[in-house]
C-alpha positions as CSV (number, residue, x, y, z in Angstrom):
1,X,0.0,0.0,0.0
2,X,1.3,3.4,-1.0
3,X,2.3,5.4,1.8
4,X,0.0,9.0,1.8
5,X,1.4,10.8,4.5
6,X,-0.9,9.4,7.4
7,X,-1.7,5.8,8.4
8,X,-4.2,4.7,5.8
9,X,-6.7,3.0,7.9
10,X,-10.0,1.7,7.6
11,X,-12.9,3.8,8.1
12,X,-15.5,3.2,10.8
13,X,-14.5,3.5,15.2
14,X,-12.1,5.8,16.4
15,X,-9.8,5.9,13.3
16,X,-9.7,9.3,12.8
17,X,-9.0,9.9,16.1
18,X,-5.9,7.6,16.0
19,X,-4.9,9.2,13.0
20,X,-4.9,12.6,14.8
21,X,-3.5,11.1,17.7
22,X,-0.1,10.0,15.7
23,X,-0.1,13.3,13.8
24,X,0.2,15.2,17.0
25,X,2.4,12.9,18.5
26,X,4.7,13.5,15.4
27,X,4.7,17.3,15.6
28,X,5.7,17.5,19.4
29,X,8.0,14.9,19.2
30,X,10.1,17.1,16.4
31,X,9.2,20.6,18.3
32,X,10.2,19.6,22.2
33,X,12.3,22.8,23.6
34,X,13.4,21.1,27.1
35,X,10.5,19.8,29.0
36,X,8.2,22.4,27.1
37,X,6.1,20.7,24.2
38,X,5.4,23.3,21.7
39,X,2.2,22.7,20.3
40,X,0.0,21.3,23.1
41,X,-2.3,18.4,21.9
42,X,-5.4,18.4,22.9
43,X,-6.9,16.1,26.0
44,X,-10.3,15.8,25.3
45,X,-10.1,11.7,24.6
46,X,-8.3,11.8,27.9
47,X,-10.5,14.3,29.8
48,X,-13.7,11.4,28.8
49,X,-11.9,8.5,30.0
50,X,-11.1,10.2,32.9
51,X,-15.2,11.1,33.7
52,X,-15.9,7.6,33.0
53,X,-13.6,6.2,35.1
54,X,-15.4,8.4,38.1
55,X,-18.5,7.8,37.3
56,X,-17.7,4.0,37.6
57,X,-18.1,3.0,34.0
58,X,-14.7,1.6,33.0
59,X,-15.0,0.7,29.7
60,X,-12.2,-0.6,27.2
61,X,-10.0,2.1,25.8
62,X,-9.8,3.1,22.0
63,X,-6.3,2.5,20.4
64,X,-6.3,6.4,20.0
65,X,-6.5,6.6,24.0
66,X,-4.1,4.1,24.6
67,X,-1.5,5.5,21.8
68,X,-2.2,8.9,23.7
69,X,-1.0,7.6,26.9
70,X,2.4,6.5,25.4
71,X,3.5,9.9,25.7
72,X,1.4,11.8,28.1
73,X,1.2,11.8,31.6
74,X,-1.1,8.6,33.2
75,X,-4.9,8.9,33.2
76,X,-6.6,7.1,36.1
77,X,-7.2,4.3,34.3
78,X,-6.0,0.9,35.1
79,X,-5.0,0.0,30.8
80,X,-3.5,3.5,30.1
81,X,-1.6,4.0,33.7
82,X,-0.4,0.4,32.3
83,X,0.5,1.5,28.9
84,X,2.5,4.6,30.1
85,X,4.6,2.6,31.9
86,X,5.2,0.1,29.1
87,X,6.3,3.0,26.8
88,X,8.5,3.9,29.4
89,X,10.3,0.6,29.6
90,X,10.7,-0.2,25.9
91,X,13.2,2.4,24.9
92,X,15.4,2.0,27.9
93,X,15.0,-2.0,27.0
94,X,15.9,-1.2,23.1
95,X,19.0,0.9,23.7
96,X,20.4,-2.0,26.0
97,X,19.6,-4.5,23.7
98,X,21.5,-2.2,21.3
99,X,24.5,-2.3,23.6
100,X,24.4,-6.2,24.1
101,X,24.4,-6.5,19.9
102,X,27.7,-4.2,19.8
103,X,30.4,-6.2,18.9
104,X,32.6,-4.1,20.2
105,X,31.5,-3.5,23.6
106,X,33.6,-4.2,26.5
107,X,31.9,-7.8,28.2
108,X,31.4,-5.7,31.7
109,X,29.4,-3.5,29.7
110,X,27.2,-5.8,27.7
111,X,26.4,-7.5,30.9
112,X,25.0,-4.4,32.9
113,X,23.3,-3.6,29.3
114,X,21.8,-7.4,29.6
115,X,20.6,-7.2,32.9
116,X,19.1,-4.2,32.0
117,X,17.2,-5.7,29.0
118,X,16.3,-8.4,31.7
119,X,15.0,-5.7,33.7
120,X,12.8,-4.0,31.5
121,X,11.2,-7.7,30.6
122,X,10.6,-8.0,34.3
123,X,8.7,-4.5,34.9
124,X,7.1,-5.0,31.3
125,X,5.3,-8.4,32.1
126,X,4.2,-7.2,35.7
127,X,2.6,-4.3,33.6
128,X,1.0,-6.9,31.3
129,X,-0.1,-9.0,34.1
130,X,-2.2,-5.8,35.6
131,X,-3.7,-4.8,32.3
132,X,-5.2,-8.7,32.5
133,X,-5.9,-9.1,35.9
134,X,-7.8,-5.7,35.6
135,X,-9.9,-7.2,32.3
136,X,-10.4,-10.6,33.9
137,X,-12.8,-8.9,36.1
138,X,-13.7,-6.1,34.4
139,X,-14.5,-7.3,30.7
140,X,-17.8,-9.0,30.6
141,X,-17.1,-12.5,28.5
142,X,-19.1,-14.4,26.8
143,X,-18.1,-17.9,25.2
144,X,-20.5,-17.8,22.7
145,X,-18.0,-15.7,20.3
146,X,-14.3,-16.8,19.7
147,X,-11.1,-16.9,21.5
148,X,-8.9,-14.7,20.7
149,X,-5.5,-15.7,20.6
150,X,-3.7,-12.7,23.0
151,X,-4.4,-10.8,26.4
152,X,-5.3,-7.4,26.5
153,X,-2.2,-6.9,28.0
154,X,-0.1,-8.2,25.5
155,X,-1.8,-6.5,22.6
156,X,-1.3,-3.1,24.5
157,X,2.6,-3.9,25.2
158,X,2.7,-4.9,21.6
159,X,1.5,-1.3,20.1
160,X,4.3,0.5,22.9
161,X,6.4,-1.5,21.1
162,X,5.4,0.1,17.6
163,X,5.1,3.1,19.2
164,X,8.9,3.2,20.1
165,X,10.1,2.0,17.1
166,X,8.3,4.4,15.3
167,X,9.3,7.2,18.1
168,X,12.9,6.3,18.3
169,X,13.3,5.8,14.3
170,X,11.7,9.7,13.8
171,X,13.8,11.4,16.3
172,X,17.4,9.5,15.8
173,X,20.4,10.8,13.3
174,X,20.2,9.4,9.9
175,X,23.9,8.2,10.3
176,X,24.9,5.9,7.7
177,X,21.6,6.0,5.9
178,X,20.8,8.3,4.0
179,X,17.6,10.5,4.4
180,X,15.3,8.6,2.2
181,X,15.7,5.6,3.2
182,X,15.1,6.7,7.0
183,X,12.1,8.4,5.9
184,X,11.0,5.0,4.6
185,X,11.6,2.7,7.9
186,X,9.8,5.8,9.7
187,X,6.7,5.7,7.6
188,X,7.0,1.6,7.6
189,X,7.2,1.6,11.8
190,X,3.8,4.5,11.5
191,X,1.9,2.3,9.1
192,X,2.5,-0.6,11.2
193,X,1.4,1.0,14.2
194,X,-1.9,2.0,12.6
195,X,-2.7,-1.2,11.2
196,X,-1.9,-3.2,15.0
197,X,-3.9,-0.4,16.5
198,X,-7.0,-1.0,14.0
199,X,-7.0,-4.6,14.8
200,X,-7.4,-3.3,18.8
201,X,-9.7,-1.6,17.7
202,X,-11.4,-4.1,15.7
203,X,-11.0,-6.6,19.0
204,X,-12.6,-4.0,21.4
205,X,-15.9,-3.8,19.5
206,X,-15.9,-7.5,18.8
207,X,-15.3,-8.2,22.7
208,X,-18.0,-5.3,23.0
209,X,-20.5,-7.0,20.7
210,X,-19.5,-10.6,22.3
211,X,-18.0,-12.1,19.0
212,X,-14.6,-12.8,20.8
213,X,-13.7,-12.7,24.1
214,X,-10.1,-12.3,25.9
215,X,-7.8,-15.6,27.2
216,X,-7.7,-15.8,30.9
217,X,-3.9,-16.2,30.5
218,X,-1.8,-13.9,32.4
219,X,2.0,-13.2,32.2
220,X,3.8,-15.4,34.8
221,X,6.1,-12.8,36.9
222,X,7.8,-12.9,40.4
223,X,9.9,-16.3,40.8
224,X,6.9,-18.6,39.7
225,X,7.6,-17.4,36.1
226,X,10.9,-19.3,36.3
């Protein structure tokens, strides 16, 4: 598919939200000045799933919430505080890994940089495991539709980690490759990101309408995952 300068995404749900969502998330990322963002993105999707959550009616969050919350501050909700703190992790777990692949690395170096990586796992899968435990009770299932084949929580650590390729890819030096061909791994890593986040999408009105419903699995943590 030929790249248009946003992620071509189906119509119907909250796509043009999304759409507006990584558009904004694109401009501040290239205009930060310290800790200031210049061009302030509005909270309104935020500001809704904040009033639900007060008013007791948790629902599922759109991909263009949850993509929101990779790079904002966390909203009182159990799936975006969650997802804030998975796109926290993933960078500092890609730039180890990126030490650990360095040939030329000193060996004391690569194994702080690997127990780092080992680190960010940990912290990652006890953020997966609350994004589950939260939908095991929260979701209302019903067995009549299909299984689908991934948590919640594993979905949602699967678009941080689209979002911080994507992020990291937009904002690094070109280096050795040249311009163009950056461009093209950075609108690769944003079309990828929009097509995972349409098939959240896609799952939350299914588990909505009862066509699918979510595994009871949960990430093993602690010493019992060993």
């Amino acid at each position: 598919m030929l790249w248009s300068g946003k992620c071509s995404l189906r119509a119907g749900g909250d796509r043009p939200a999304l759409e507006a969502t990584l558009s904004a998330d694109h401009n501040t990322t290239r205009h930060k000045q310290g800790t200031q963002e210049v061009g302030d993105v509005s909270t309104t999707i935020s500001d809704k799933v904040v009033a639900a959550a007060s008013s007791g009616d948790i629902a599922l969050p759109r991909a263009a919430v949850v993509v929101r919350a990779f790079s904002s501050a966390p909203v009182e909700h159990p799936v975006l505080t969650a997802a804030t703190g998975l796109a926290a992790q993933h960078p500092l777990r890609t730039q180890a890994h990126h030490v650990t692949c360095d040939p030329h690395a000193d060996d004391h170096v690569v194994a702080a940089a690997a127990r780092q990586v080992n680190a960010a796992d940990a912290a990652c899968a006890v953020l997966i495991d609350r994004i589950d435990v939260w939908a095991a009770t929260a979701v209302s299932a019903s067995r009549a539709g299909l299984l689908h084949t991934e948590t919640l929580g594993q979905l949602v650590d699967r678009l941080a980690v689209l979002w911080t390729r994507w992020t990291l890819l937009d904002t690094a030096d070109t280096g050795a490759v040249t311009k163009p061909a950056r461009a093209a791994q950075v609108r690769l890593a944003w079309y990828q990101l929009g097509e995972l986040a349409t098939a959240y999408d896609d799952l939350v009105t299914d588990v909505q309408t009862h066509r699918r419903w979510l595994p009871l699995y949960q990430t093993p943590t602690g010493p019992q995952a060993a």
